[in-house]
Structures are given as C-alpha cells and as structure tokens.
C-alpha positions as CSV (number, residue, x, y, z in Angstrom):
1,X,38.2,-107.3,40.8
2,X,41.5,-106.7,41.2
3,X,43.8,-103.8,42.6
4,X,45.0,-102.0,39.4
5,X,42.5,-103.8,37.1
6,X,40.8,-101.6,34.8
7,X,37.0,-102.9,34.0
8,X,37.0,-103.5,30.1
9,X,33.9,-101.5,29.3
10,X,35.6,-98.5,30.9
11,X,38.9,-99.2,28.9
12,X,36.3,-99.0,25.7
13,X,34.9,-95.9,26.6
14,X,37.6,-93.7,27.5
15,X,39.2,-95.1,23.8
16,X,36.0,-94.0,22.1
17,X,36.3,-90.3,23.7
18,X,39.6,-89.7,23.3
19,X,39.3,-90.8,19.5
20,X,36.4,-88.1,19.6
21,X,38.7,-85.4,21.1
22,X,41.2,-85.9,18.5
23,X,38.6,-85.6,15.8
24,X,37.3,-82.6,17.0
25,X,41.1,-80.7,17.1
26,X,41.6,-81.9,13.7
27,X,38.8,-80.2,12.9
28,X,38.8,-77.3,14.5
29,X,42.4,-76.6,13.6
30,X,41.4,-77.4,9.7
31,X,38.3,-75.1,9.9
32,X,40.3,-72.5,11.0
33,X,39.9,-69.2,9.3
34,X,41.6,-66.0,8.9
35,X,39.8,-63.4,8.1
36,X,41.8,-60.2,6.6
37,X,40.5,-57.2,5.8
38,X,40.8,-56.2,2.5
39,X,43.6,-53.7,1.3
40,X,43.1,-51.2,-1.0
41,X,45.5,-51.0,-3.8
42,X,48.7,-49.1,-3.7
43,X,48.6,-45.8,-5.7
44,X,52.4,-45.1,-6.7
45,X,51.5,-41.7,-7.6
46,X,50.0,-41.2,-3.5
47,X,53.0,-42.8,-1.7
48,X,55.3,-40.3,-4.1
49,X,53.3,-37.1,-2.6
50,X,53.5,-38.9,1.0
51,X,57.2,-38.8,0.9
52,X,57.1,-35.3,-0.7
53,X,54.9,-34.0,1.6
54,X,57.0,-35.8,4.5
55,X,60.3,-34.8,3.0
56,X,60.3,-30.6,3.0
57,X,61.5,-29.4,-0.8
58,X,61.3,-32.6,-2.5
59,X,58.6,-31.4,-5.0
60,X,60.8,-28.8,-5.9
61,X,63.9,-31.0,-6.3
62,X,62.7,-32.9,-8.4
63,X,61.3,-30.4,-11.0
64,X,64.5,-28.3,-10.8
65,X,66.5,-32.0,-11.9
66,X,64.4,-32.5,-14.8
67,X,64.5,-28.8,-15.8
68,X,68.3,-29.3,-15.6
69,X,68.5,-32.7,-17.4
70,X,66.3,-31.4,-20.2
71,X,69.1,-28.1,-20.6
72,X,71.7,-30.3,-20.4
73,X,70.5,-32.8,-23.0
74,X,69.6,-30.1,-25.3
75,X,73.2,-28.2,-24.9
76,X,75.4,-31.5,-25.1
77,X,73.2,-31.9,-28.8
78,X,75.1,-33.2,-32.1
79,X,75.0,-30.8,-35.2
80,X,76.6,-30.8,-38.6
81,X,79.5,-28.5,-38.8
82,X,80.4,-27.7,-42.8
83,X,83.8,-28.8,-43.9
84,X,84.8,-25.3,-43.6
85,X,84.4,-24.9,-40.0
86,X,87.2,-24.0,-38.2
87,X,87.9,-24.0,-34.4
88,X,88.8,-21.2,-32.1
89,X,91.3,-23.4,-30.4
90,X,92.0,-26.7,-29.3
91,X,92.9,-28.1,-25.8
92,X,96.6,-29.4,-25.8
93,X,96.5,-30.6,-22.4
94,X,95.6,-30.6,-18.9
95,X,96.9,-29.0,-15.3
96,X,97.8,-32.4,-13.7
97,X,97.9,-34.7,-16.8
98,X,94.2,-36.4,-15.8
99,X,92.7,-39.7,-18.5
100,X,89.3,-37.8,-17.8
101,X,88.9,-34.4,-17.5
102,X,85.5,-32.7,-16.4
103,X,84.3,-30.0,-14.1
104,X,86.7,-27.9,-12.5
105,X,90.1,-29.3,-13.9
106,X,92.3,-26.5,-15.6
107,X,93.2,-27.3,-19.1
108,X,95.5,-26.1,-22.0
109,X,94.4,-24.7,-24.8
110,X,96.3,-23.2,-27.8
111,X,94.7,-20.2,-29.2
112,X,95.0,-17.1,-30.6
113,X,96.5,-14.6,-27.4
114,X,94.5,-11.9,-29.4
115,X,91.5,-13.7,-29.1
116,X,91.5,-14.4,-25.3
117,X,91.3,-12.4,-22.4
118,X,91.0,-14.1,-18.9
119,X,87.1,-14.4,-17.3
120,X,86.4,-15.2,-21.1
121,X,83.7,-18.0,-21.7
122,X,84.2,-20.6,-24.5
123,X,82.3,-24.1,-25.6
124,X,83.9,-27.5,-25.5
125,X,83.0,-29.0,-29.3
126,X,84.5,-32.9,-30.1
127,X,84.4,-33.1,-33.9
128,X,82.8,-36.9,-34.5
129,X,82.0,-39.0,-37.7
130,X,81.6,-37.0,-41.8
131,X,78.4,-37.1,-42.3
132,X,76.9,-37.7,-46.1
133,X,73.8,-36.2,-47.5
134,X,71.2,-39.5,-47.5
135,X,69.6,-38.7,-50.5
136,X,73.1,-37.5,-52.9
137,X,75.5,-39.4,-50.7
138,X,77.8,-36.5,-50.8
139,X,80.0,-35.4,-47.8
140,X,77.7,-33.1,-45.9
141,X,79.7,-31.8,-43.0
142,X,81.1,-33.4,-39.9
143,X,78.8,-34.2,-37.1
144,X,79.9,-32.0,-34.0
145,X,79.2,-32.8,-30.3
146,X,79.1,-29.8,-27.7
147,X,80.9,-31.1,-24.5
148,X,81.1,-28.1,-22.2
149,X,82.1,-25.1,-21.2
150,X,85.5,-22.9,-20.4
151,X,86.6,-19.9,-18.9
152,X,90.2,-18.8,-19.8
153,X,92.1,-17.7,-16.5
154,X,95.5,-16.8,-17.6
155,X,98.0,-16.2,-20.7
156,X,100.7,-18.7,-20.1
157,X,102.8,-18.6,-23.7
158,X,102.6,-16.8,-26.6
159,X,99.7,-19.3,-28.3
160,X,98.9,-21.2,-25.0
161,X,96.4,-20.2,-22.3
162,X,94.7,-22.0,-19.0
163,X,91.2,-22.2,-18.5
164,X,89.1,-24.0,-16.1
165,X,86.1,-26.5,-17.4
166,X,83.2,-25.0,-15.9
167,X,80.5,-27.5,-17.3
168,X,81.4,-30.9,-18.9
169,X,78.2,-32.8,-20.5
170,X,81.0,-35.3,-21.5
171,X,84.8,-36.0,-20.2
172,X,86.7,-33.3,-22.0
173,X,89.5,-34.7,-24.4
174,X,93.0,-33.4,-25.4
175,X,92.3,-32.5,-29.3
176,X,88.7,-31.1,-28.0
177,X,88.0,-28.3,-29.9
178,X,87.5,-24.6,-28.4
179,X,85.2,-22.4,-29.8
180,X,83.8,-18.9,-29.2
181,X,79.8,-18.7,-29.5
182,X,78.9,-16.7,-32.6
C-alpha cells in the first residue's frame, strides 16, 4: 500500500466506534440524574421565632405595637354626640400656619380663659355626618370622631390659648373641636 493510505476495513471500524462513543455520551448525559434530598416544608410560624430569638426584644415589640394599635383604635372610635352637645373649645389655628397638624405642633384654641389653666389635658373631637335613627328616621345626633389629645401651655388673649397636640389618631383640623373629659 501506499504511504498515507488508510486500509478501508480500518477506516470502517474506527467509524463504527466512534458512532458507539457518541451513543454512549448521549446516553449517559440523558440518564443523568439528580438526586435532592427532600426539604421539609417551611413553617412561617418557626422562621418568625428564629428571627425573634436572633433579634433580642423583638417578641416584646411586637406585642407592645399591637397593644398600642388596639388603644389607639379604640380611642380614635366614632360615637353619636346629641344635638345638644356643645364643645369646650375649638382650635382657631396653628403656631406656624401647617395644612396638617399632628403630634407636637402648637395650636390655637379659643376657649373659655376660666376654663383653662396651662399643663391642662383636653381631647381633639371632629364633628362628622347627622346621624338618623334607622328604624324612625329621625335626626339622632351627630356622629363624633375623637382625633387626639392637648395640653394648654399658655394664656395668649382674653378667649385664645396655645396648647401642644400631644397625640393625633388623625391630622388635627382648624374648626376641630376641644373638649374636656367628663
């Protein structure tokens, strides 16, 4: 034979085993399996006491927020006022002429100078909607919305004193209505 000539038969058989080869990574890469180890499922309740028990105080946190929502809801209730109901006093303005007032801003309010003496505490009402009686129809009250709290600082006029807001459930309003517990 020839320099460089390849015998025929040999040509044949070295086709047939690479073919084989090939067939052999094809399957070995399709019979490939991963085998994962099952996971149990996540408990939402256990990852919440992993952080708390990672984070010092949490626990605590978060029962002192909902204690605190739940007193908040229940003081910033609605009730129905009768017609006759009549404010203490009513704030006329604020210290630095704010579109919302809340916490710590110092407001106006026009009241009786008898009535007030500074480190007194008062509640922040908003007179809503007239309410009727659903079963006469008649005109059962007004429906009233606490807002807050006060505490008078200062005499300023003879029927005007300052007060700071010391809780707002609400932003406080000029025309808000002042009002003493009874």
């Amino acid at each position: 034979m020839l320099q460089g000539a390849t015998d025929p038969s040999a040509v044949k058989d070295n086709t047939a085993q690479a073919s084989e080869n090939s067939k052999c990574m094809e399957q070995s890469t399709t019979n490939i399996e991963v085998k994962k180890e099952p996971q149990p499922a996540a408990d939402p309740d256990n990852e919440i006491e992993q952080v708390q028990e990672a984070v010092p105080g949490t626990k605590i946190e978060q029962k002192r927020n909902a204690e605190e929502r739940k007193n908040i809801n229940l003081r910033a209730e609605s009730f129905v006022a009768p017609e006759d109901w009549q404010p203490d006093g009513v704030i006329i303005g604020d210290k630095e002429n704010k579109l919302l007032i809340s916490s710590g801003d110092t407001v106006y309010v026009s009241i009786d100078p008898d009535k007030v003496k500074p480190g007194m505490i008062c509640n922040i009402y908003r007179k809503l909607d007239k309410i009727k009686d659903q079963t006469t129809k008649e005109f059962a009250g007004y429906e009233i919305r606490r807002i807050g709290n006060l505490q008078f600082t200062d005499k300023i006029g003879k029927k005007v004193s300052s007060a700071v807001i010391t809780t707002s459930y609400d932003t406080v309003e000029v025309d808000d209505i002042v009002k003493f517990e009874e």
